[in-house]
N, C-alpha and C positions, 0 to 999 in steps of 0.2 A: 197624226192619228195612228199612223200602224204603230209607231215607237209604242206608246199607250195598249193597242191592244197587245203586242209583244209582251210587255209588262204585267199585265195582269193576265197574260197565257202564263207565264213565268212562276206567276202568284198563286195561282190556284192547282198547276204542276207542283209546288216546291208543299203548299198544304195538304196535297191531297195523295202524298209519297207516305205520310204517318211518317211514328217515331222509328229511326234506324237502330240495329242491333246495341250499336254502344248509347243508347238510350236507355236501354231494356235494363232494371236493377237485378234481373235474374244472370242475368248475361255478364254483368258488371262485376257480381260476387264469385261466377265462375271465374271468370279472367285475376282476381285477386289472389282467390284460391289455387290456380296454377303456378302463377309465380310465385308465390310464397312454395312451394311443394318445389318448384324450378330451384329454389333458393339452397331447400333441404339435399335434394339430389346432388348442388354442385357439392357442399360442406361434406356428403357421403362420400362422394369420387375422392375427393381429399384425402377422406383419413382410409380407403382402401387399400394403398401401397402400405399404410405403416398399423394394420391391423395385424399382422402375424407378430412385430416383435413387442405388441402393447401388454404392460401386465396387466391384469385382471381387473384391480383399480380403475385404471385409466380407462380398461373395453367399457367395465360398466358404467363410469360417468359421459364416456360418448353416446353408447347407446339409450342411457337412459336419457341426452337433452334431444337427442335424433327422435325421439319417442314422444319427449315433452314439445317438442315445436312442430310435429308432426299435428299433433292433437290441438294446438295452437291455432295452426290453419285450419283443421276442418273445423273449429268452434267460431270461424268468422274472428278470429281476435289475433289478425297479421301484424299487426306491429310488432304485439308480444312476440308472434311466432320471428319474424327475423330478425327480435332481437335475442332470445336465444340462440339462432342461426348463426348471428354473428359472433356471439360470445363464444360457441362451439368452432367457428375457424380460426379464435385468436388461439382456440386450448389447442386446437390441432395445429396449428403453427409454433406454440409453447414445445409443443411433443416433438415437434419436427427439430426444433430447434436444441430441445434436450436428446435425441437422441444419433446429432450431427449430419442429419438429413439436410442435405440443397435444396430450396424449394423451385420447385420449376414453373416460368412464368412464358 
């Protein structure tokens, strides 16, 4: 008998805690929206060392996908935004790579 009341002390603790933070879809869409923005900041730190010797070109096709997937994430639409993300570390690794830079891992 105490197994039983144990159990349903258990039961009515575990229902009457409500739904936890990673329940909440407000909370959910925050956490999406960090790392997607996580994502942008690592692909920024990237192209920082090789922003002084970029021509003009190149500044503005970075800054304008850093722009484009920037707006990506706060529009809720994170795939799109890291897959821009992504296609901006392969061009910054293209740059790295055209301009005989080591990539440091």
């Amino acid at each position: 008998m105490s197994r039983q009341l144990t159990l349903q002390a258990t039961l009515i603790l575990f229902l009457s805690a409500g739904p936890s933070a990673a329940c909440d879809p407000e909370e959910m869409i925050n956490e999406l929206r960090a790392q997607c923005r996580d994502a942008i900041t690592s692909a920024v730190t990237l192209i920082e060392p090789l922003k002084p010797a970029l021509a003009a070109p190149d500044r503005n096709t970075v800054e304008s996908k850093i722009k484009e997937a920037t707006e990506l994430c706060n529009s809720d639409k994170y795939s799109d935004g890291y897959t821009v993300t992504a296609k901006l570390a392969r061009f910054i690794g293209h740059l790295e790579a055209r301009s005989g830079i080591a990539p440091q891992l």
